[in-house]
C-alpha positions in Angstrom: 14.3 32.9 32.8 13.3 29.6 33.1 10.6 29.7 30.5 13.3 31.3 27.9 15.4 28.0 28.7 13.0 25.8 28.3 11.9 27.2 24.7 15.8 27.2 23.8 16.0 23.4 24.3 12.4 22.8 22.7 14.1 24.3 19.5 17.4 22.4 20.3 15.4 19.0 20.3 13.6 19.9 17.5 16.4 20.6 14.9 17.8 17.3 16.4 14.9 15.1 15.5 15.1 17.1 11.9 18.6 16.4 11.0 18.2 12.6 12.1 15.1 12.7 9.5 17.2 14.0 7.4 20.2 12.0 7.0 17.8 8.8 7.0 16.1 9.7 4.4 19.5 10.3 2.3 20.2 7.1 3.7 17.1 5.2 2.0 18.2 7.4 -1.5 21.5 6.0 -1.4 20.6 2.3 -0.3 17.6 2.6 -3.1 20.4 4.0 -5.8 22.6 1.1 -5.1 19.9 -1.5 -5.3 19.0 -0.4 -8.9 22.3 0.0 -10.6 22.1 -3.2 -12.9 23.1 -5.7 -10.6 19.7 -6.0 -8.7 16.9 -5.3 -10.4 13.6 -3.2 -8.9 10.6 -5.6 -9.6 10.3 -9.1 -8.0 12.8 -12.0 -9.8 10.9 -15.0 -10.9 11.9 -18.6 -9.7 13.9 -18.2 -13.4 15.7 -15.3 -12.9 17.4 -16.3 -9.6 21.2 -16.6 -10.4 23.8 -16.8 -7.6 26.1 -14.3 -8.2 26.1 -11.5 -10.8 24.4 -12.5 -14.2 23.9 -11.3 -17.9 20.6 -11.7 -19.7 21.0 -13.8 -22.5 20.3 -11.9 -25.6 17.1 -12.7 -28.0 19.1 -13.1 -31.2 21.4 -15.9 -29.3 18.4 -18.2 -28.4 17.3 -20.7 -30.7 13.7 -20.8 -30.5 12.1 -24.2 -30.0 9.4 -26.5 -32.1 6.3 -27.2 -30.1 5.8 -31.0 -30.0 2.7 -32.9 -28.8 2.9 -36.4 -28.0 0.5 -39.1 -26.4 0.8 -42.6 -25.1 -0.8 -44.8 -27.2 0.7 -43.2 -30.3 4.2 -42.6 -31.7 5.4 -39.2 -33.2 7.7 -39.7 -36.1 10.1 -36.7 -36.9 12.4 -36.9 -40.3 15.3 -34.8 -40.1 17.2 -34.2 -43.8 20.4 -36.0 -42.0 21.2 -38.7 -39.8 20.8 -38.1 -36.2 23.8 -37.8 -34.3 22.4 -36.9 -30.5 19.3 -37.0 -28.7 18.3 -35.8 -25.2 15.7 -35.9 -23.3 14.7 -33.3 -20.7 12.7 -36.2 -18.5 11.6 -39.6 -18.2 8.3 -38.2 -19.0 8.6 -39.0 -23.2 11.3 -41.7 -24.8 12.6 -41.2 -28.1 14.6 -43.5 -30.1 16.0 -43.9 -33.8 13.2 -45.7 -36.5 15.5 -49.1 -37.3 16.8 -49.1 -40.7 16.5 -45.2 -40.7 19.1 -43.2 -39.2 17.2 -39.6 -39.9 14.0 -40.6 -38.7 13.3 -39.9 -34.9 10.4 -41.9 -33.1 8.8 -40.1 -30.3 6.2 -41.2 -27.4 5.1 -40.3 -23.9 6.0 -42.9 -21.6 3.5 -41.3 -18.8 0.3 -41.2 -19.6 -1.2 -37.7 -18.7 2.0 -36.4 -17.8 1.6 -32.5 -16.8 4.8 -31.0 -16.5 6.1 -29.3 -20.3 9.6 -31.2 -21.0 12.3 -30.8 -23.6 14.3 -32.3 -26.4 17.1 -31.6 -28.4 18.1 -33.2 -31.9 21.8 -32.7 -33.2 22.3 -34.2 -36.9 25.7 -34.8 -38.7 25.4 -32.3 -40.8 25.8 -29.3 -37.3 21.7 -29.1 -37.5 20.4 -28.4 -34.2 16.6 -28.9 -33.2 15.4 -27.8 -30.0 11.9 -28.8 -28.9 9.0 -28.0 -25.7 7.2 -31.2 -25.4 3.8 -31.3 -24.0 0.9 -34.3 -23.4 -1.8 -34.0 -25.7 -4.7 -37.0 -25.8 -4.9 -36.4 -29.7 -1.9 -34.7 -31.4 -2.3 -32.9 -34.5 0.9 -34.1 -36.1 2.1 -37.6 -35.9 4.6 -37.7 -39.3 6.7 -34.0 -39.2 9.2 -33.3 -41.8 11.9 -31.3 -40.5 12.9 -28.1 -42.6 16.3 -28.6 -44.3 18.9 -27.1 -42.9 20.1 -25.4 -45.4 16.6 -24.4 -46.9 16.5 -21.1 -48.9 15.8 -17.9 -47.2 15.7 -14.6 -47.4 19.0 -14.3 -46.5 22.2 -15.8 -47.5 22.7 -18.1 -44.0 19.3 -20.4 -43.1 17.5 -18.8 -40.5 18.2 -22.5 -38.5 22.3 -22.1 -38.8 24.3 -23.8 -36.1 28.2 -24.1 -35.7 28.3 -27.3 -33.9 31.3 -29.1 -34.6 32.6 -32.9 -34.9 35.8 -34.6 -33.8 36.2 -36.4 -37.2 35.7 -33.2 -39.1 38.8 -31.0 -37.4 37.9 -28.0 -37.6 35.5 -27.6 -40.2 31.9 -26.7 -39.9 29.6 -29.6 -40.6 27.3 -26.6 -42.0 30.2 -25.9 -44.5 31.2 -29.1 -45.6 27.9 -29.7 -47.0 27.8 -26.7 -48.6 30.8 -27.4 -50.5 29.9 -30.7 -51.7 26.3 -29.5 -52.8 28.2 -26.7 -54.7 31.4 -29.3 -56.6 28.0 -31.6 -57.0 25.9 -28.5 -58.6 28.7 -27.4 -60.6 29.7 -30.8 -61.9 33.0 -29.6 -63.4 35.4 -32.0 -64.9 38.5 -30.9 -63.8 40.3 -33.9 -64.1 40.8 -35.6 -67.4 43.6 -38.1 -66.8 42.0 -40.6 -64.3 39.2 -43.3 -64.4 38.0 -46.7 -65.4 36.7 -47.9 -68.5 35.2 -52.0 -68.9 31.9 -53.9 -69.0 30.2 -51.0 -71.4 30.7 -48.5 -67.7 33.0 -45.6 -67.1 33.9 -44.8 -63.3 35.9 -41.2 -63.5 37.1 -38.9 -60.6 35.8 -35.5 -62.3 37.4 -33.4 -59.7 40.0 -33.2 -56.8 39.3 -30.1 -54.3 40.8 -29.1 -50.7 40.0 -27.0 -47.9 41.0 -27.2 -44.0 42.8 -30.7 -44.0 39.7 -32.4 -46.1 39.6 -33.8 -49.5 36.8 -33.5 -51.5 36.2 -36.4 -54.2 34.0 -35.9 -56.9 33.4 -39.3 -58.9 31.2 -39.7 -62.0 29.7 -43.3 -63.3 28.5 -43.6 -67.1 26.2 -46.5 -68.0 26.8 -47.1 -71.7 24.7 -50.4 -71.6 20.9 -51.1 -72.0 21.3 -52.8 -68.5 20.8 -51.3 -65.2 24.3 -51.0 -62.7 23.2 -51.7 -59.2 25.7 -50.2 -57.0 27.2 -52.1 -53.7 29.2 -49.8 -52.3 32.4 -48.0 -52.6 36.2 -48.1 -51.4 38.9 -45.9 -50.6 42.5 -47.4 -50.1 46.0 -46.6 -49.9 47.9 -49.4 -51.5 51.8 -50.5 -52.6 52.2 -49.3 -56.7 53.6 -52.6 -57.4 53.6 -56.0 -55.5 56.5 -58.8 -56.3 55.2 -62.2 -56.0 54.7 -63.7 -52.9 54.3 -60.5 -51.3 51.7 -59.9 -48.5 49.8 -56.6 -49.9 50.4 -53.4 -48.0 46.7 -51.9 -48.0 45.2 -48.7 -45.8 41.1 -48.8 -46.1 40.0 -44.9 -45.2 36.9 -44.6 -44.7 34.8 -41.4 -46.5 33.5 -38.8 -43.4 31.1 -37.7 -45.1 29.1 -38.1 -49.2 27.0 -36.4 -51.1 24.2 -37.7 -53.3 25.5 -41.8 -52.6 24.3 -43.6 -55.9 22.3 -46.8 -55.7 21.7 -47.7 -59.4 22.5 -46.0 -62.8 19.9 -46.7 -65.6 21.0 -48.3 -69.0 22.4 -45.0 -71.3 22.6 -42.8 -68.2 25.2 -41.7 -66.5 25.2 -39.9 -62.1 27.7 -38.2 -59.7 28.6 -38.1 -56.4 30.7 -36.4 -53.6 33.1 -37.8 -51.1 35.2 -35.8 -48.5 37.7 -38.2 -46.7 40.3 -36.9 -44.0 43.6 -35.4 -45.6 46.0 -38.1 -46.0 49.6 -37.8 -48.2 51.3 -40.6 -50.5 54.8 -42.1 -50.5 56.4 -42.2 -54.0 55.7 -46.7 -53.7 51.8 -45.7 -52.5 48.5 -44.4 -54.9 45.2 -44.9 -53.7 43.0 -47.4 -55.2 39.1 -46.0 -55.3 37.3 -49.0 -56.6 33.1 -49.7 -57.2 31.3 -52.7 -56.3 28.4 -54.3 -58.3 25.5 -55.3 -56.6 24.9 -59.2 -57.2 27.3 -58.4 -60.2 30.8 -58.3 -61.7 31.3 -55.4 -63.1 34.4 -54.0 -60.6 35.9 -50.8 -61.9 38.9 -49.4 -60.5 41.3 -46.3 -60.8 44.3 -45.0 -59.0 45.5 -41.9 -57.8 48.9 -41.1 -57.3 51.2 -38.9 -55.4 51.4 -36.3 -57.7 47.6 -36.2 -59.1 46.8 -35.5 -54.9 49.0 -32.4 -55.9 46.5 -31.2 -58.6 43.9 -30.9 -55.7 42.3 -27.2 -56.3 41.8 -25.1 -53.3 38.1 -24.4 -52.8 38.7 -20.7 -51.3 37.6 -19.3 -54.9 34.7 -21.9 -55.3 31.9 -20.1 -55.1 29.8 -21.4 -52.4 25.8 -22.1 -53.6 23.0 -21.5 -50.7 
């Protein structure tokens, strides 16, 4: 009897220990299961991946892939972007960088640790919403000491540049800087005379506003200067201002200088029998019935001053550029 007892609790014990393996092991399923539902993932994290807290992956298509750069100490790297340079940074004090004097598109670039061993980084934003990034390492002999930037808005194979950013600046509202170039390269390409009525005519020169165009609070100016003389006109520079239509005597003059945001294809001389164009987009701005703006050009060491006016109602003629067929 004893001996029957003794098997009956050997059995016992034995389908105790068998359950308990049991349930641990559909323990160490379910703790696996939650420990690779997306959250945590199965391999080892590198020091990159840590993230406190739950984290997406940043998709490929999303990153914009950086320039390798090499740069030494007792050389300077020269980068020339197609547009001024609006913002620099540095990922170290490793390199120094600074703007070529005289030149706001060309970016100077040096190490300012000699032998430094740790990869750094830079990033270049210009003003036309261009942005460059770059992984800077130490080399005793770079390659490349004068790099020419692709432009921006380069041909592709596509319709947008394989480069395109949407960075956005204050003085532009809400227009891409991207797009506001585009538009002035396509009014400049066209080079439609829309606007017969206005312009300047002395000294052998004509100074003409060809075309009047809006779009998202901007207006877009496009001037033309004919050169009917032998001689050479050197320009100085350009002004926009809102002034009074007409100004009694002894009257202090009522003037508003606004300043153009951005220009496209600035002229510095027009050759004897020749004639060029340009683009100007200033912000949008409205006239009182007394008010016209005065656009006048400056001769350089010269006299030859044209001006012409444009009134309330010619601002009215402006053509919206939603039709305008944008040029890549």
């Amino acid at each position: 009897m004893t001996s029957k007892k003794n098997i009956k609790s050997k059995g016992t014990m034995k389908k105790l220990i068998l359950s308990m393996a049991m349930l641990a092991m559909v323990g160490a399923t379910a703790t696996a299961q939650e420990n690779n539902d997306g959250l945590t993932p199965s391999r080892p994290l590198t020091s990159g991946e840590l993230f406190q807290g739950m984290s997406r992956a940043i998709p490929t298509g999303r990153v914009v892939l950086p320039y390798g750069l090499d740069v030494t100490f007792d050389k300077t790297v020269h980068l020339i972007f197609p547009a001024p340079i609006r913002y620099v940074d540095l990922g170290s004090q490793n390199i120094i960088a600074g703007k070529a004097e005289d030149a706001e598109n060309v970016l100077r670039v040096k190490a300012s640790v000699k032998d430094f061993e740790t990869e750094t980084n830079m990033s270049v934003i210009c003003d036309d919403g261009s942005f460059y990034a770059f992984n800077v390492k130490y080399a005793d002999e770079p390659e490349k000491l004068s790099i020419e930037m692709k432009d921006f808005l380069s041909t592709t194979e596509g319709r947008l540049p394989s480069n395109r950013s949407d960075i956005y600046f204050k003085e532009l509202g809400n227009e891409s800087p991207v797009l506001v170039k585009l538009m002035m390269q396509t009014i400049y390409q066209n080079d439609r005379r829309c606007i017969k009525h206005i312009g300047a005519q002395q000294f052998g020169m004509k100074f003409l506003l060809r075309g009047l165009y809006a779009h998202n609070g901007l207006l877009y100016f496009h001037t033309r200067m004919e050169n009917g003389t032998n001689m050479p006109y050197s320009v100085d520079f350009i002004t926009f201002k809102v002034v009074d239509k007409k100004v009694a005597k002894r009257t202090a003059i009522q003037e508003q200088v606004l300043l153009p945001l951005r220009a496209y294809h600035q002229v510095m001389q027009v050759k004897g029998k020749d004639s060029e164009h340009s683009v100007f987009v200033l912000d949008q701005f409205a006239l009182s019935e007394d008010k016209q703006l005065e656009v006048t050009l400056y001769e350089r060491n010269g006299g030859r001053t044209l001006t012409f006016h444009v009134t309330a109602e010619d601002l009215q003629l402006a053509k919206k550029i939603d039709n305008l067929k944008l040029k890549w």
